[in-house]
Structures are given as structure tokens and as C-alpha cells.
N, CA, C and O atoms as a GROMACS GRO file, in nm:
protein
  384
    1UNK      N    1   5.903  -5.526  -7.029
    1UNK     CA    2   5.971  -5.399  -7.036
    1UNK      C    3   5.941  -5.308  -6.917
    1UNK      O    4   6.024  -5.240  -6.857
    2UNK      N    5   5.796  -5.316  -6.889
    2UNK     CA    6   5.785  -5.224  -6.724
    2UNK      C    7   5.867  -5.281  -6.653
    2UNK      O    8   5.933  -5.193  -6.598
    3UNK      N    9   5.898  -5.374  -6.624
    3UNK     CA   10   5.978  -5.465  -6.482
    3UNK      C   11   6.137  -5.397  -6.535
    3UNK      O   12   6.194  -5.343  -6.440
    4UNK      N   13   6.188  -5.392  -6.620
    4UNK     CA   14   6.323  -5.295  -6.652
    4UNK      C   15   6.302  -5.179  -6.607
    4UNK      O   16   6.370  -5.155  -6.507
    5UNK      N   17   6.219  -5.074  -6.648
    5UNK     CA   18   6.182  -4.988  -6.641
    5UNK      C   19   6.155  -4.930  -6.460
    5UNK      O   20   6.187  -4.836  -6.388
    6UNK      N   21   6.107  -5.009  -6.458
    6UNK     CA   22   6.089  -5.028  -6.247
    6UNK      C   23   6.229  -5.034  -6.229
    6UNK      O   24   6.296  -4.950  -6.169
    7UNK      N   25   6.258  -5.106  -6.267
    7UNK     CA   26   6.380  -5.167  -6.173
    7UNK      C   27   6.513  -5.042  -6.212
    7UNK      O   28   6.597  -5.033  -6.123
    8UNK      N   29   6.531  -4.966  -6.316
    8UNK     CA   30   6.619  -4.892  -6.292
    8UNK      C   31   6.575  -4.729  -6.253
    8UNK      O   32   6.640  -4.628  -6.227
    9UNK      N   33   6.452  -4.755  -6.261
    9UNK     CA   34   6.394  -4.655  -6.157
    9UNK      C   35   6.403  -4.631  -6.048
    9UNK      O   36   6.407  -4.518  -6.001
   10UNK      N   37   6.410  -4.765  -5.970
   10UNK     CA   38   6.396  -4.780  -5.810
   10UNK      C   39   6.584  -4.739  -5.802
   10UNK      O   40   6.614  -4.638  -5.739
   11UNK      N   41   6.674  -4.803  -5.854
   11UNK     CA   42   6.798  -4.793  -5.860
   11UNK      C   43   6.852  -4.671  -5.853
   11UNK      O   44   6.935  -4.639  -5.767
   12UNK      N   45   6.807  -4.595  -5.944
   12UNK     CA   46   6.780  -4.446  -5.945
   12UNK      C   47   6.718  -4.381  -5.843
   12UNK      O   48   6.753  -4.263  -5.841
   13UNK      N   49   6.629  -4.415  -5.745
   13UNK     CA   50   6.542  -4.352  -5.628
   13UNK      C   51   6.675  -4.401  -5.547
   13UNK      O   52   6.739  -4.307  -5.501
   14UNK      N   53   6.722  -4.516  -5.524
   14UNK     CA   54   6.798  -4.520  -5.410
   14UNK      C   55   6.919  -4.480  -5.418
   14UNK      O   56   6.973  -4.464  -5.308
   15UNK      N   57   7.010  -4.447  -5.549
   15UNK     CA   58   7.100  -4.352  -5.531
   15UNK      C   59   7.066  -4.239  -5.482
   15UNK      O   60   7.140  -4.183  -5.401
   16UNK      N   61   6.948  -4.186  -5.523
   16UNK     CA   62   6.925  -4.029  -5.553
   16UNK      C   63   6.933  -4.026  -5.375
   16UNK      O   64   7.015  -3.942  -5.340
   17UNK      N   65   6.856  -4.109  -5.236
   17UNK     CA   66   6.860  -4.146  -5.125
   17UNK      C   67   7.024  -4.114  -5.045
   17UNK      O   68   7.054  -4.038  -4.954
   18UNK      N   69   7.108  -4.210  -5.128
   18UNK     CA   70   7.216  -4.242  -5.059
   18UNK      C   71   7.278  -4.101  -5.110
   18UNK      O   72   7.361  -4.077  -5.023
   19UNK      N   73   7.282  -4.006  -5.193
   19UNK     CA   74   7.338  -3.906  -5.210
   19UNK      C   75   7.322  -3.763  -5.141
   19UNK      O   76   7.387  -3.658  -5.145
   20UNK      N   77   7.161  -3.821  -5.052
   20UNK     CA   78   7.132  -3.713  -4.941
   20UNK      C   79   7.168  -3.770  -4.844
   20UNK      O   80   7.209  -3.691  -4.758
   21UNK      N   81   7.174  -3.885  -4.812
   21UNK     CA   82   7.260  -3.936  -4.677
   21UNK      C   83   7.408  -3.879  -4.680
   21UNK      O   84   7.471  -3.826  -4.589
   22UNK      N   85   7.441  -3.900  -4.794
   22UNK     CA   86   7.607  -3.879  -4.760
   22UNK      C   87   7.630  -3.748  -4.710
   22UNK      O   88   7.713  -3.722  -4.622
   23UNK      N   89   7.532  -3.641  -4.785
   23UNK     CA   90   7.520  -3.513  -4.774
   23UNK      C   91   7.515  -3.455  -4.637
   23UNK      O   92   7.586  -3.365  -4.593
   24UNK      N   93   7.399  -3.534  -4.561
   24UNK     CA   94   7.376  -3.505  -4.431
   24UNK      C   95   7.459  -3.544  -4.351
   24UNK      O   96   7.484  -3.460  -4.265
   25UNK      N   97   7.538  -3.681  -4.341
   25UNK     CA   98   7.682  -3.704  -4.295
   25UNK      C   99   7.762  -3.631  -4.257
   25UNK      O  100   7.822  -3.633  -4.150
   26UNK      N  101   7.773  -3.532  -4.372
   26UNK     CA  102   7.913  -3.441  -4.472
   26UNK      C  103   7.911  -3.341  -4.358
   26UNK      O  104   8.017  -3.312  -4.304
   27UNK      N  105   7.778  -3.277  -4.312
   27UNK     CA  106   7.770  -3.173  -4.254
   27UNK      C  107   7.745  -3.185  -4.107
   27UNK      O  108   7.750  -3.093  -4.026
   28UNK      N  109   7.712  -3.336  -4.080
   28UNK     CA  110   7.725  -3.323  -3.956
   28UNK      C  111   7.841  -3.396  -3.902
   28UNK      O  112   7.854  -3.395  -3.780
   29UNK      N  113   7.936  -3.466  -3.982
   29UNK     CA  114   8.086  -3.424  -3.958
   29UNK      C  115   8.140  -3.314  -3.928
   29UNK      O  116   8.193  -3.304  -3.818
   30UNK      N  117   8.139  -3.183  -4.033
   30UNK     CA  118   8.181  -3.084  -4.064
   30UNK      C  119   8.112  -3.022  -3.897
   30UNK      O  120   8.188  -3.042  -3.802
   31UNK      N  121   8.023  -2.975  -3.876
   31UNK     CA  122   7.960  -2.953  -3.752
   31UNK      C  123   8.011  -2.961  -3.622
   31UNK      O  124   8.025  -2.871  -3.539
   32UNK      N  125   8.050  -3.130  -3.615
   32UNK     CA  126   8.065  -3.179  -3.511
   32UNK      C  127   7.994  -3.233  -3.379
   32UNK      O  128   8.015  -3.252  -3.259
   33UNK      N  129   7.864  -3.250  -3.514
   33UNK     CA  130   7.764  -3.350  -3.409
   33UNK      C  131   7.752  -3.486  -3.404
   33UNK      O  132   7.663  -3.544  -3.342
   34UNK      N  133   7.876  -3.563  -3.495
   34UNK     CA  134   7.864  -3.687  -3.486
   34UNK      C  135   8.051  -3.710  -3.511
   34UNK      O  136   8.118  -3.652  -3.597
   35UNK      N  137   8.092  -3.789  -3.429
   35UNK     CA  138   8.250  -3.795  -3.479
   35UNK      C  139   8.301  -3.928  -3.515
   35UNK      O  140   8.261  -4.038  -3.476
   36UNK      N  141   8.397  -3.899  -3.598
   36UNK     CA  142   8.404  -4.039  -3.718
   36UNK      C  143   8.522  -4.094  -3.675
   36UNK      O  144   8.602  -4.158  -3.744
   37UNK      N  145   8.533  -4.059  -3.522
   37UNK     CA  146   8.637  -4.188  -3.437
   37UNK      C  147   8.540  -4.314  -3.408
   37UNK      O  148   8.562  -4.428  -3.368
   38UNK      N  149   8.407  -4.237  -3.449
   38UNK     CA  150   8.314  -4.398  -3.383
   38UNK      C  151   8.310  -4.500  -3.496
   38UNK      O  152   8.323  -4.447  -3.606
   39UNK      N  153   8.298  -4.614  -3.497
   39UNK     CA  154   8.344  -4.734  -3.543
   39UNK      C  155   8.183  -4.680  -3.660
   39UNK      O  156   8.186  -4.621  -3.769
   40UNK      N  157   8.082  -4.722  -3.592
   40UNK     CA  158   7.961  -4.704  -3.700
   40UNK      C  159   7.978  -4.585  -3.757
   40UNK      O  160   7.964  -4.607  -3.877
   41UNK      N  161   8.003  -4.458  -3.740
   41UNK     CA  162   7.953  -4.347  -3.786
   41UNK      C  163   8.091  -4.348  -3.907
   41UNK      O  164   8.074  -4.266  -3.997
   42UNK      N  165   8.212  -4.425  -3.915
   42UNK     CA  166   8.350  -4.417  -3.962
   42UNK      C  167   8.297  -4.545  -4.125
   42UNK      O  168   8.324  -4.540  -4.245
   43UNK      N  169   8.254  -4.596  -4.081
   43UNK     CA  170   8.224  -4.771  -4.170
   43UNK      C  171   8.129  -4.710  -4.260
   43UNK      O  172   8.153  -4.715  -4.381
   44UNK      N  173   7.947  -4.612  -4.190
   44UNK     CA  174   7.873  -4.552  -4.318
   44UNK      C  175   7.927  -4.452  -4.379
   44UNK      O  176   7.910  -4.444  -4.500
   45UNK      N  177   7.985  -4.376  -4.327
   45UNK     CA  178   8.107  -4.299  -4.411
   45UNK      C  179   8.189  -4.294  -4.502
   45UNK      O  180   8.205  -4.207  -4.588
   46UNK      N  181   8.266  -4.430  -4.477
   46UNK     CA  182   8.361  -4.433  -4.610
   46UNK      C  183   8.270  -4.554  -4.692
   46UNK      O  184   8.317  -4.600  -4.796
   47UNK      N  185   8.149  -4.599  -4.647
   47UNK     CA  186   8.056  -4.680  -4.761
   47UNK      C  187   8.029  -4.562  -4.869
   47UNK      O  188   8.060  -4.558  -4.988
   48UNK      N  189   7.957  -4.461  -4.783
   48UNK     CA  190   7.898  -4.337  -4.872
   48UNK      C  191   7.964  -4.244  -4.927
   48UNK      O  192   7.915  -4.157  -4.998
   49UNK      N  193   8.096  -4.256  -4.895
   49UNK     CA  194   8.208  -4.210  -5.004
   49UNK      C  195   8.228  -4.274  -5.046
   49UNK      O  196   8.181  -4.221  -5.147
   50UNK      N  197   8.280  -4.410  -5.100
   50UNK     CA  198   8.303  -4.476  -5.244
   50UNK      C  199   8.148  -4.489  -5.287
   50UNK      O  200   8.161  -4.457  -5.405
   51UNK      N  201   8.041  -4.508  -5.275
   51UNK     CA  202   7.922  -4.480  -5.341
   51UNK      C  203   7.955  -4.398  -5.409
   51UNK      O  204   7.993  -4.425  -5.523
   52UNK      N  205   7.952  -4.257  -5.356
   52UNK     CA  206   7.929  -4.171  -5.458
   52UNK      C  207   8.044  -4.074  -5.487
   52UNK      O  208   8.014  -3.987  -5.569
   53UNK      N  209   8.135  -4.069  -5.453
   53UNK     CA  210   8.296  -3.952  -5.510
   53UNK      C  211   8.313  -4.076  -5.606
   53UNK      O  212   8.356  -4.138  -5.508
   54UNK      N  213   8.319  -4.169  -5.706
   54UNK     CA  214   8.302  -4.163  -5.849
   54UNK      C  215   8.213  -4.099  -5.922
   54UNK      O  216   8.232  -4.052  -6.034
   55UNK      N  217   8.127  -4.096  -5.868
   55UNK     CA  218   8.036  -3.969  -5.992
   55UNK      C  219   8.008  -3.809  -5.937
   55UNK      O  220   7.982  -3.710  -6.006
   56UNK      N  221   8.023  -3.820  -5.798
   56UNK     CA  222   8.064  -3.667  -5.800
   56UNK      C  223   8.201  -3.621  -5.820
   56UNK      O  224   8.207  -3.498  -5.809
   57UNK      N  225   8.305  -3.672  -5.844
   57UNK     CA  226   8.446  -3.618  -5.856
   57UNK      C  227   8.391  -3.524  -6.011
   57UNK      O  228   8.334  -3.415  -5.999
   58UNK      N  229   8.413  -3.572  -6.117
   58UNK     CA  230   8.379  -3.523  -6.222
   58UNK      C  231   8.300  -3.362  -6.247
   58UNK      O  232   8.346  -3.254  -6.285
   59UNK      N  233   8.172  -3.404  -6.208
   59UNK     CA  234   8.089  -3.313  -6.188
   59UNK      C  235   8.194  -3.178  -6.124
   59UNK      O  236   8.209  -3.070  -6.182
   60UNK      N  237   8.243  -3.209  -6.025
   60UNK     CA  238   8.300  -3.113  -5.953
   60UNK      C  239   8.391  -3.031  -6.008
   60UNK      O  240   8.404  -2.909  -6.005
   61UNK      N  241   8.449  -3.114  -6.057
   61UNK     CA  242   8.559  -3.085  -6.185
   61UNK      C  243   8.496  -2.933  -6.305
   61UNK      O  244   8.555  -2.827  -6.324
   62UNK      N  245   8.388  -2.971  -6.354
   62UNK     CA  246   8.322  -2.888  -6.447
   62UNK      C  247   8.285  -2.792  -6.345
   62UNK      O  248   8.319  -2.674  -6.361
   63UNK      N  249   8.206  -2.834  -6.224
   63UNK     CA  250   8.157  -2.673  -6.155
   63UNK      C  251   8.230  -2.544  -6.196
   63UNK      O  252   8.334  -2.569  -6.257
   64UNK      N  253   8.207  -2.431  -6.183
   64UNK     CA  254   8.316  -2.369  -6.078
   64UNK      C  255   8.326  -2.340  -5.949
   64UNK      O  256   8.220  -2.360  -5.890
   65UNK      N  257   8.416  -2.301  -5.880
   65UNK     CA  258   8.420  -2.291  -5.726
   65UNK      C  259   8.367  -2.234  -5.655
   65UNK      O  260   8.419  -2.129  -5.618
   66UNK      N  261   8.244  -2.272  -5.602
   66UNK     CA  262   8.137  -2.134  -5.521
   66UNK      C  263   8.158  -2.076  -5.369
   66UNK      O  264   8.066  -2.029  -5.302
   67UNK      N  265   8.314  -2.089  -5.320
   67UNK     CA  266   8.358  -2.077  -5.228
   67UNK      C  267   8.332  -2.168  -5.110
   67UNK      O  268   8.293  -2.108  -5.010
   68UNK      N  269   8.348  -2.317  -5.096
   68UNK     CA  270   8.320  -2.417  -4.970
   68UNK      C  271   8.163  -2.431  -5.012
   68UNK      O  272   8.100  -2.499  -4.931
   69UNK      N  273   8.098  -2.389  -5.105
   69UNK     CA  274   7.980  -2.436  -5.129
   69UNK      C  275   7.969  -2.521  -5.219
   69UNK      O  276   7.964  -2.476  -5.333
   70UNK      N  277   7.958  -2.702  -5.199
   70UNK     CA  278   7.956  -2.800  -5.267
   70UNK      C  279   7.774  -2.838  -5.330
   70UNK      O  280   7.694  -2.914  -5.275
   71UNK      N  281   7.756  -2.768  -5.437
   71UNK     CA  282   7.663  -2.831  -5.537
   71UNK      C  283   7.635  -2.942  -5.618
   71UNK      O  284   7.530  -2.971  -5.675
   72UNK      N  285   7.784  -3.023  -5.616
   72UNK     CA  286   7.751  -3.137  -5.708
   72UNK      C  287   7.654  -3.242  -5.680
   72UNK      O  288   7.585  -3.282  -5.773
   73UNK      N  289   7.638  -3.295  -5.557
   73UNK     CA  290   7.491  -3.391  -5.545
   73UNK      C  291   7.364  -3.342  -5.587
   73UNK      O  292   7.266  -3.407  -5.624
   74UNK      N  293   7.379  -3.216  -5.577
   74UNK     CA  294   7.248  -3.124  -5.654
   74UNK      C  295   7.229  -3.172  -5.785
   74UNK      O  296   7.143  -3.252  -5.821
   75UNK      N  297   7.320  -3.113  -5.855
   75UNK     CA  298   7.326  -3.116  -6.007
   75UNK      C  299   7.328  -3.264  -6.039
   75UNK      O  300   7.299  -3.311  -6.149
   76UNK      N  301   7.359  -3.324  -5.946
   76UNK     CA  302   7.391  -3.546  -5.992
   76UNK      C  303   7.196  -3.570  -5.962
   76UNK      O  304   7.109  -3.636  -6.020
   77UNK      N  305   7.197  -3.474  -5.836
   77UNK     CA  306   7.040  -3.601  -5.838
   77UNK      C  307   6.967  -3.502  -5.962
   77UNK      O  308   6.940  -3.573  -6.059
   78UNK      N  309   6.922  -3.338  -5.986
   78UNK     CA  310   6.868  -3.324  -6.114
   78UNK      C  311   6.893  -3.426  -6.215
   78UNK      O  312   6.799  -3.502  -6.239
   79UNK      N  313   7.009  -3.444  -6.281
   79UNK     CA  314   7.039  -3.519  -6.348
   79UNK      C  315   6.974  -3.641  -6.350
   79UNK      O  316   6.939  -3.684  -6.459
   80UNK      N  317   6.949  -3.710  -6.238
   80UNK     CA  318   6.923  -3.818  -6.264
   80UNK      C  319   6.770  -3.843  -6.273
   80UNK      O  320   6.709  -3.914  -6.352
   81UNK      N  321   6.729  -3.772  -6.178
   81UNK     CA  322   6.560  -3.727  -6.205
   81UNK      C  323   6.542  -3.668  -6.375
   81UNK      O  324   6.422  -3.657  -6.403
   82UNK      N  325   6.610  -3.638  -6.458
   82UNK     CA  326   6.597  -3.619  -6.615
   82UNK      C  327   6.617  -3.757  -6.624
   82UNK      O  328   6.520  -3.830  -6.645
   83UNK      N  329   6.729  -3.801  -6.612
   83UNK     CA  330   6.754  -3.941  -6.703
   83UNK      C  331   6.574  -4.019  -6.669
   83UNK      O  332   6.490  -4.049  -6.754
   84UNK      N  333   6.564  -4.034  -6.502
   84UNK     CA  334   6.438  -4.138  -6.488
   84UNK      C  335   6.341  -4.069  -6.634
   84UNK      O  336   6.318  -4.123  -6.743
   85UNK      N  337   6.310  -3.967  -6.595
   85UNK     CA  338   6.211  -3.922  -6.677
   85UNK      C  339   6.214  -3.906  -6.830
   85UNK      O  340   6.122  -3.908  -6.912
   86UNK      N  341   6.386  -3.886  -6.846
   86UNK     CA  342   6.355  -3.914  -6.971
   86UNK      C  343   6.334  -4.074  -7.029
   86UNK      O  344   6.287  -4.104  -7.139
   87UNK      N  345   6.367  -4.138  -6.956
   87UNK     CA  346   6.339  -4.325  -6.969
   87UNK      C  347   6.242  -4.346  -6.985
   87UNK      O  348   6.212  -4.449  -7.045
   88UNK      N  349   6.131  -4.248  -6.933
   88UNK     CA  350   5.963  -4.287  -6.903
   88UNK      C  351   5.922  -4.238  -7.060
   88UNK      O  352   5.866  -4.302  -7.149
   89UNK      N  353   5.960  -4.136  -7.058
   89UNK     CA  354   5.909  -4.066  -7.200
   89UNK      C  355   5.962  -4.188  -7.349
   89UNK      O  356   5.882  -4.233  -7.431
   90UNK      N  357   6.053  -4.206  -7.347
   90UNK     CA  358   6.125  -4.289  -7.432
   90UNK      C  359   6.015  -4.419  -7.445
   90UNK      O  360   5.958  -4.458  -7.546
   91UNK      N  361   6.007  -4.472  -7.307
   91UNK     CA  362   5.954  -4.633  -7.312
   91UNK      C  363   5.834  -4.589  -7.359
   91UNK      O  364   5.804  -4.642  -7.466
   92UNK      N  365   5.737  -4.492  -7.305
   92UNK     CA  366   5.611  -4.511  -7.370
   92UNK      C  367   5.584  -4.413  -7.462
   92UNK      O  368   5.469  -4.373  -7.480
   93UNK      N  369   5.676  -4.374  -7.519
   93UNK     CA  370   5.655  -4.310  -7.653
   93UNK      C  371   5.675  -4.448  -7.751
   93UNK      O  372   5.635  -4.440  -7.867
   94UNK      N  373   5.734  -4.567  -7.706
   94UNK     CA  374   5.792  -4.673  -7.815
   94UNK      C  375   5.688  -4.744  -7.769
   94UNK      O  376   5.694  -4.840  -7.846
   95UNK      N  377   5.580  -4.770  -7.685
   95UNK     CA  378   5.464  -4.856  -7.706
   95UNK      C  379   5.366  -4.811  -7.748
   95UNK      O  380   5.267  -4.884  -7.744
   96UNK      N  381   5.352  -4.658  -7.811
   96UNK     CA  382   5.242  -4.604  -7.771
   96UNK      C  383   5.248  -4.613  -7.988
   96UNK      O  384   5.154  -4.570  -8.054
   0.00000   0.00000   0.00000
């Protein structure tokens, strides 16, 4: 049961990862310190948009609109830092 427990933990650490990458992407698109005519910077881009605009579309949906200020990776990685933790609490409350 630890080796489950690891393992959708780590799963969970590396979304929570790829959802600050995309983030940092986002803005240095937006910026214009990296431009997404380049073949690499165009390919991790639309990887790290289908990653994650399925589970941030939603979220976004419920926000409300904080004027060009996008919070939903916020509220996705909290979220998911509860779920890990609540997993931890769960598993060893059931061995204990």
C-alpha cells in the first residue's frame, strides 16, 4: 500500500511541476522573451497546454473574472496538495 501511495504522490508532485512550467511559459510568451515561432519553445507549449487546459478549463469556469488575472493553477495545485494530504491521512489512519 506505501508503493500506491508513493506512486500517486510523485504523480501529483509532477503535475503540481508541469503546472508551474506552463505558468512560466504563459508569461514569458505574454512578455515576449521567448517566441513560439521557435520549433522547441512551440512543441513544449502545446505539450503543456493539453496537459493541463483539461483541468484548468473548469476551474476557470467557477472563478470569477479578476480582470487578466489567471488564478486557476493556484487553486488546481492547492487542491491537489489537499487531495496528497488528504491520501496520507486516510492511508494511515486505516493502518493505524
Amino acid at each position: 500500500m506505501y508503493s500506491i501511495l508513493w506512486l500517486i504522490s510523485t504523480v501529483i508532485d509532477i503535475y503540481i511541476w508541469i503546472l508551474i512550467a506552463s505558468a512560466i511559459l504563459s508569461w514569458l510568451v505574454a512578455f515576449n522573451v521567448v517566441n513560439t515561432r521557435n520549433p522547441l519553445v512551440s512543441t513544449v507549449g502545446d505539450v503543456l497546454y493539453r496537459l493541463t487546459e483539461p483541468v484548468l478549463t473548469p476551474i476557470r469556469r467557477i472563478l470569477p473574472n479578476f480582470g487578466g488575472l489567471d488564478i486557476s493553477p493556484v487553486v488546481l495545485i492547492l487542491l491537489l496538495i489537499f487531495i496528497r494530504r488528504l491520501l496520507v491521512e486516510i492511508f494511515v489512519g486505516a493502518i493505524a
